[in-house]
TIDOFI-96665 format. One record per atom (N, C-alpha, C): residue number from 0; atom name; x, y, z; residue in one letter. Coordinates in nm, 4 decimals. Example, Ala and Ser with C-alpha at 12.3 -4.5 7.8 and 13.67 -1.06 7.14 Angstrom:
// residues 2
[0; N; [1.3190; -0.5690; 0.7800]; A]
[0; CA; [1.2300; -0.4500; 0.7800]; A]
[0; C; [1.3200; -0.3300; 0.7800]; A]
[1; N; [1.2850; -0.2250; 0.7080]; S]
[1; CA; [1.3670; -0.1060; 0.7140]; S]
[1; C; [1.2900; 0.0030; 0.7870]; S]
This chain:
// residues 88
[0; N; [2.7924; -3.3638; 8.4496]; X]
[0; CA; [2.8198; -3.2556; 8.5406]; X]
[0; C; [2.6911; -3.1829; 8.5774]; X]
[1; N; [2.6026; -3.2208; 8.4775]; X]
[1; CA; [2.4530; -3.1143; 8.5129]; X]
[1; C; [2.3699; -3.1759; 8.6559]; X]
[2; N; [2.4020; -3.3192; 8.6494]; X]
[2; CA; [2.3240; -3.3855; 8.7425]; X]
[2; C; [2.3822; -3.3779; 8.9022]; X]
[3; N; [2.5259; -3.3386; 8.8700]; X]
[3; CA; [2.5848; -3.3253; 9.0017]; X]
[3; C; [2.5316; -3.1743; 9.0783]; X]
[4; N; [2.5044; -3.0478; 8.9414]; X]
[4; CA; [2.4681; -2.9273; 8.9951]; X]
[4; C; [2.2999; -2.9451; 9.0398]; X]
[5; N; [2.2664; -2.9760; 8.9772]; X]
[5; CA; [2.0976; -3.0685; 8.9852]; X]
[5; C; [2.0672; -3.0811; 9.1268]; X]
[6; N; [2.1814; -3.1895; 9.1797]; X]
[6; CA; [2.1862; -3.2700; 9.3154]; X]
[6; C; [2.2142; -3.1511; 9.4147]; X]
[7; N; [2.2960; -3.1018; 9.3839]; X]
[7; CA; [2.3540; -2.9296; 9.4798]; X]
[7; C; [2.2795; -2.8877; 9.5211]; X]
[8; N; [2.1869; -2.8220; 9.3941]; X]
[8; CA; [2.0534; -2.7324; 9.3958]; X]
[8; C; [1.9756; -2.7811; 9.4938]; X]
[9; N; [1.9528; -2.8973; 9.4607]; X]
[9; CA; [1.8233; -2.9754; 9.5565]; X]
[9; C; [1.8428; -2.9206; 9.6980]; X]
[10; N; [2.0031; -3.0472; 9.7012]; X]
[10; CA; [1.9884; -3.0302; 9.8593]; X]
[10; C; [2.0337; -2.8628; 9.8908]; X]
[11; N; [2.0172; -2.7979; 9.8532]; X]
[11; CA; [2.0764; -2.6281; 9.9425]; X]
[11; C; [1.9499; -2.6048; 9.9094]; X]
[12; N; [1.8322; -2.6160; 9.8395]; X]
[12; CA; [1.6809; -2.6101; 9.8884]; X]
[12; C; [1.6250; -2.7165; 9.9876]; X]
[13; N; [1.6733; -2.7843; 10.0002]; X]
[13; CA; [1.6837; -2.8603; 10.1165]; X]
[13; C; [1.6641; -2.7935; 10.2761]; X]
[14; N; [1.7768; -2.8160; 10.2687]; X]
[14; CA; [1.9168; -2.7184; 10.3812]; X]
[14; C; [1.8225; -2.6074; 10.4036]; X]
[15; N; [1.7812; -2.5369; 10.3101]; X]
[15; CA; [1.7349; -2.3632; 10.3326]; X]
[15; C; [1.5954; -2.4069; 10.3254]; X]
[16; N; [1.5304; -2.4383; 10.3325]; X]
[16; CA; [1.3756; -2.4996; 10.3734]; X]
[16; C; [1.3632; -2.5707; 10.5213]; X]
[17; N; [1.4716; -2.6181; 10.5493]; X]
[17; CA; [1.4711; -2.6379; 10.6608]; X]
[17; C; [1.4941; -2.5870; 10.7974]; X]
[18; N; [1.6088; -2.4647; 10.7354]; X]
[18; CA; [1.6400; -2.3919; 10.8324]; X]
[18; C; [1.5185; -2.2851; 10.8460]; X]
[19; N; [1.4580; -2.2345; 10.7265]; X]
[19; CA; [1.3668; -2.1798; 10.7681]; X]
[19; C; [1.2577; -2.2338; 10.8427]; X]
[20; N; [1.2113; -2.3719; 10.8188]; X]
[20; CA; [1.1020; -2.3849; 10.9058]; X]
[20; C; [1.1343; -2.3960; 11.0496]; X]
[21; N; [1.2666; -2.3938; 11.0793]; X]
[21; CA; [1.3342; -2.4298; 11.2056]; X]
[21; C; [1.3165; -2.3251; 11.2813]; X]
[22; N; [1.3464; -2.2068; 11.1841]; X]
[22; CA; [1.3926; -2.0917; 11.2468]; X]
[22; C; [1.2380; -1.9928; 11.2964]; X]
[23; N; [1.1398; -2.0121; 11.2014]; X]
[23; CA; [1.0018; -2.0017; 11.2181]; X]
[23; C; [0.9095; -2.0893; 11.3256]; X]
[24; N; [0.9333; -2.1493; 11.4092]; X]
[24; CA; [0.9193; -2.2749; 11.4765]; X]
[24; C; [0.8857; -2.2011; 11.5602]; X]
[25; N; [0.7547; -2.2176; 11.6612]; X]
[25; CA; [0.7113; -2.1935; 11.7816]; X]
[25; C; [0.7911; -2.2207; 11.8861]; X]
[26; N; [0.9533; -2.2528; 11.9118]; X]
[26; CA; [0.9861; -2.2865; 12.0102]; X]
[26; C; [1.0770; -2.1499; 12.0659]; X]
[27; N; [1.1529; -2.1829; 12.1609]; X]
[27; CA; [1.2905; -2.1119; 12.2506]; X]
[27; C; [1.3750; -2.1318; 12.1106]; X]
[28; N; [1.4638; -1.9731; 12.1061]; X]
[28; CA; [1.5853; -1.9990; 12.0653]; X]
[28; C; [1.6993; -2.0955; 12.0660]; X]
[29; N; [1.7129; -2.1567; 12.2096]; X]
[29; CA; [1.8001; -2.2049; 12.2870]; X]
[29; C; [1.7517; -2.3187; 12.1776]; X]
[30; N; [1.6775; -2.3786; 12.2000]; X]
[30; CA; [1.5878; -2.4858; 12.1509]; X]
[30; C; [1.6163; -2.5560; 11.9680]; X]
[31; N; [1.5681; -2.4156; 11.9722]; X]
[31; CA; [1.5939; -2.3749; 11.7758]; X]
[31; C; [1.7693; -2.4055; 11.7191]; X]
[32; N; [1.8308; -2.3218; 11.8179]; X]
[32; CA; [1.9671; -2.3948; 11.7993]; X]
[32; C; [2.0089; -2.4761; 11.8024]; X]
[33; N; [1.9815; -2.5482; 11.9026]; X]
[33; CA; [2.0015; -2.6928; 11.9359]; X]
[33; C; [1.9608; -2.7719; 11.7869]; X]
[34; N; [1.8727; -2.7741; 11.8083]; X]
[34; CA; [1.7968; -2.8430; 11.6424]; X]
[34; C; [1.8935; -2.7745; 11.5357]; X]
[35; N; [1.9101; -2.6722; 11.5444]; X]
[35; CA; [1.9647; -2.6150; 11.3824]; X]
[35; C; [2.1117; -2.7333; 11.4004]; X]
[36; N; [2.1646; -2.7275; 11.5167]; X]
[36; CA; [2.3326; -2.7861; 11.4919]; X]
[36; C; [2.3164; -2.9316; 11.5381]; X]
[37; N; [2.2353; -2.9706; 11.5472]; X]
[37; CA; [2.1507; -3.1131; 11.5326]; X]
[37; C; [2.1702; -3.1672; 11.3940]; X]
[38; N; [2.0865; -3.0736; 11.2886]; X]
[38; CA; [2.0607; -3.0971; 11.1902]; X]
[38; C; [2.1806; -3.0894; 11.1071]; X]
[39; N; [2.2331; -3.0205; 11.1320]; X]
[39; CA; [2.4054; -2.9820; 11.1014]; X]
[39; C; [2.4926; -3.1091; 11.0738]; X]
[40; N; [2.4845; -3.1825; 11.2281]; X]
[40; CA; [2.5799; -3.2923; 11.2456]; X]
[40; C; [2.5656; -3.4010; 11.1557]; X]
[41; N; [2.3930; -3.3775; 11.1684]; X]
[41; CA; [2.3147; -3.5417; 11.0609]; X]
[41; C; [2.3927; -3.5210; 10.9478]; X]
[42; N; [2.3456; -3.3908; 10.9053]; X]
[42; CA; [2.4131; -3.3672; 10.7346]; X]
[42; C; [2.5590; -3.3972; 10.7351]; X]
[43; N; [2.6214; -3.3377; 10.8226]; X]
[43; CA; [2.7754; -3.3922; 10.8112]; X]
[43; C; [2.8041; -3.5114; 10.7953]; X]
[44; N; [2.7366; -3.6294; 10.8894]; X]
[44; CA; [2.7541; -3.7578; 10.9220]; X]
[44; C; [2.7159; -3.8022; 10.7854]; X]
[45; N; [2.5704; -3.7838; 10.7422]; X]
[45; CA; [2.5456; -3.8532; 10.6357]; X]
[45; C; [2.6949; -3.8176; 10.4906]; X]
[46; N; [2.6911; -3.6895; 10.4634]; X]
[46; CA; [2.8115; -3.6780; 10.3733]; X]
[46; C; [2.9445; -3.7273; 10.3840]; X]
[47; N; [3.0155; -3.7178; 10.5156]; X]
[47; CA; [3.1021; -3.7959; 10.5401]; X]
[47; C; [3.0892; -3.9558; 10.5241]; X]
[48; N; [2.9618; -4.0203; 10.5213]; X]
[48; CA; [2.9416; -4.1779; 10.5243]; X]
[48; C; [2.9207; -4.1983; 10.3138]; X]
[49; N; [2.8965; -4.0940; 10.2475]; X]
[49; CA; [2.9044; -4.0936; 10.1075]; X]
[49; C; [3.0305; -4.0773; 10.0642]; X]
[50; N; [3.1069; -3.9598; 10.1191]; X]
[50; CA; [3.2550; -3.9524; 10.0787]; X]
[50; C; [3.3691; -4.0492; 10.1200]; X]
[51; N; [3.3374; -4.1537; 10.2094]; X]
[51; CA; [3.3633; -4.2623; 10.2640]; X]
[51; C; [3.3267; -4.3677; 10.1975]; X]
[52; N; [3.2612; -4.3633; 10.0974]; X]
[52; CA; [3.1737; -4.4726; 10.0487]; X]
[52; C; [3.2303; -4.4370; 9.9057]; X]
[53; N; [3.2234; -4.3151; 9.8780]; X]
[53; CA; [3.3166; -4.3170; 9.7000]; X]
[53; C; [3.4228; -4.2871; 9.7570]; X]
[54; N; [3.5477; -4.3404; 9.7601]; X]
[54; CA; [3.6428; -4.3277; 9.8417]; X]
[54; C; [3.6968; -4.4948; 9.8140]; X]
[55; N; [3.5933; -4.5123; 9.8529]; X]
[55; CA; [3.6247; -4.6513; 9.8582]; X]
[55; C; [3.5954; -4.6972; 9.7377]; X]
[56; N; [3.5293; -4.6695; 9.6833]; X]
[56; CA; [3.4459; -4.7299; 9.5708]; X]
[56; C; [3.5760; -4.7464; 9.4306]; X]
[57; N; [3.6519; -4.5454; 9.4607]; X]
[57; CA; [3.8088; -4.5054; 9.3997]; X]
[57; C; [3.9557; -4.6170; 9.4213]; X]
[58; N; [3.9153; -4.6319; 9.5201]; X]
[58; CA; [4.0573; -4.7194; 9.6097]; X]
[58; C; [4.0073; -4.8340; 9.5070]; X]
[59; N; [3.9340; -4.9172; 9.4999]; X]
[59; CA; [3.9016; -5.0320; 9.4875]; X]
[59; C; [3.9114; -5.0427; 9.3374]; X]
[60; N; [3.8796; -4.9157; 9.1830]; X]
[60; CA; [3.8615; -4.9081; 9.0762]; X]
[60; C; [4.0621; -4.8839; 9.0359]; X]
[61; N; [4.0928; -4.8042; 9.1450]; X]
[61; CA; [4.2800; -4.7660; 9.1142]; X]
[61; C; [4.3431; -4.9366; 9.1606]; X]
[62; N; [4.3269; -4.9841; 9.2286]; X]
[62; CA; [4.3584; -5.1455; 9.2643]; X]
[62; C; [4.3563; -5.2297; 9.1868]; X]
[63; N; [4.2005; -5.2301; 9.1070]; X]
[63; CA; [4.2123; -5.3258; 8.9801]; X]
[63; C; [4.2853; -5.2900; 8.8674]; X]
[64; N; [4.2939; -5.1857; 8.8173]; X]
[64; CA; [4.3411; -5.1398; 8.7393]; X]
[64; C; [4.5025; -5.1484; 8.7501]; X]
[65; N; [4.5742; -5.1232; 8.8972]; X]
[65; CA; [4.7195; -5.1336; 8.9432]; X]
[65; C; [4.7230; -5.2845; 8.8792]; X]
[66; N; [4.6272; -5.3771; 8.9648]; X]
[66; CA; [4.6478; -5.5063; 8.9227]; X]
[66; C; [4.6483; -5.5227; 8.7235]; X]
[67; N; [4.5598; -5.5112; 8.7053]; X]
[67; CA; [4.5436; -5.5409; 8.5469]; X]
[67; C; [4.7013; -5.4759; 8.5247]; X]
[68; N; [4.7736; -5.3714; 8.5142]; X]
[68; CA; [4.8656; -5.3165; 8.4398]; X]
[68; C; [5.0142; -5.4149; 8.5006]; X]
[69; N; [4.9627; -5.4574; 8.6182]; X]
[69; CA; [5.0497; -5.5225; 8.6741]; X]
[69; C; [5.0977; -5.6852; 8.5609]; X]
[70; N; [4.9778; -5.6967; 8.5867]; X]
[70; CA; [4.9690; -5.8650; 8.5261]; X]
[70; C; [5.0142; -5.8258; 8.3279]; X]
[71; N; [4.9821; -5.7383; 8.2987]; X]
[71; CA; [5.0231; -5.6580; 8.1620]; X]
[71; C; [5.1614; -5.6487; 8.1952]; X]
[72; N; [5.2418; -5.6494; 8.2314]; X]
[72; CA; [5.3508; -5.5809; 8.2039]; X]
[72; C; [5.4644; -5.6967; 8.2151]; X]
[73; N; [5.4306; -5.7506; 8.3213]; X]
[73; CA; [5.4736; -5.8797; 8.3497]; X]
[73; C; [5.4434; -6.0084; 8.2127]; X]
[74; N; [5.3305; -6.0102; 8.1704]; X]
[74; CA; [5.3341; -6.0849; 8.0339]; X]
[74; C; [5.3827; -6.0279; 7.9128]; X]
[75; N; [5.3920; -5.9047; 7.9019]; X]
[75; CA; [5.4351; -5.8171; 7.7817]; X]
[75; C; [5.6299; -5.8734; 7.8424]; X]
[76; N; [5.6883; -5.8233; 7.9697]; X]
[76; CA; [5.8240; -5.9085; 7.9744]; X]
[76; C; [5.8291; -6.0610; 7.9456]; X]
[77; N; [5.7310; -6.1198; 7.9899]; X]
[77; CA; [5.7844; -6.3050; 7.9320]; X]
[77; C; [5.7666; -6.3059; 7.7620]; X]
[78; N; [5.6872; -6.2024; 7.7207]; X]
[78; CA; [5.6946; -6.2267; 7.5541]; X]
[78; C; [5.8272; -6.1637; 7.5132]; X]
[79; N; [5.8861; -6.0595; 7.5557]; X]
[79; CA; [5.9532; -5.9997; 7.5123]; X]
[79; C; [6.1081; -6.0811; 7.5321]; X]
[80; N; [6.0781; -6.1431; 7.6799]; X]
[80; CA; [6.2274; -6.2413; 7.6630]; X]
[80; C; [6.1549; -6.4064; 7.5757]; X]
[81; N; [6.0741; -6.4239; 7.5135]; X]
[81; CA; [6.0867; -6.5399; 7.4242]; X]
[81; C; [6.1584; -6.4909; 7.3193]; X]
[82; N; [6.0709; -6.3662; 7.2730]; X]
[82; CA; [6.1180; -6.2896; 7.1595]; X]
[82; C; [6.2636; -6.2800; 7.1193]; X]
[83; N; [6.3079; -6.2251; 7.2162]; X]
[83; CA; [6.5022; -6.2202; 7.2369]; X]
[83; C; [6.5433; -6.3557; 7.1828]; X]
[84; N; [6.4868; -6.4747; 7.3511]; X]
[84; CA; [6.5508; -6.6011; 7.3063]; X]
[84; C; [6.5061; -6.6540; 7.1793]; X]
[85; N; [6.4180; -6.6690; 7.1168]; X]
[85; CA; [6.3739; -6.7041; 6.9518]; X]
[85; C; [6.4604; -6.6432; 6.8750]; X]
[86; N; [6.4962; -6.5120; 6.8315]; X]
[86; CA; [6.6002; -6.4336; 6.7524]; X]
[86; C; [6.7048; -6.4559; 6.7704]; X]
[87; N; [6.8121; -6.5608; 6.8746]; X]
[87; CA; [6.9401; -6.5310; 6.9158]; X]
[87; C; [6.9445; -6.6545; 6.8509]; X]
């Protein structure tokens, strides 16, 4: 959990290093904005293409696992009806 707050930290010194140099920038406001919600979208895009990416990564770890319990349960019933038929 430390490495996830670690990663936070970074990027919101990131984020806030950037906006400041943005915002300090020899240009037009108009300009500065543009760039600030520029920079905005990237960050969105990129996080959305990570949360898309473990997402998947989840789907794919709950699947095997559906499968494994699947194929478990199904052999735990063929033992359980030998079991029966052997005892009768």
């Amino acid at each position: 959990m430390k490495s996830n707050k670690i990663f936070l930290s970074i990027l919101a010194a990131l984020a806030a290093g950037t906006l400041i140099g943005i915002i300090i920038a020899p240009e037009k406001g108009s300009i500065t904005r543009k760039n600030i919600v520029g920079k905005g979208e990237d960050y969105l895009d990129e996080l959305k293409d990570k949360y898309e990416g473990i997402l998947e990564v989840i789907n794919k770890k709950v699947q095997s696992t559906w499968n494994e319990a699947e194929e478990l349960v199904a052999k735990n019933k063929a033992n359980l009806e030998d079991h029966k038929n052997i005892s009768l």
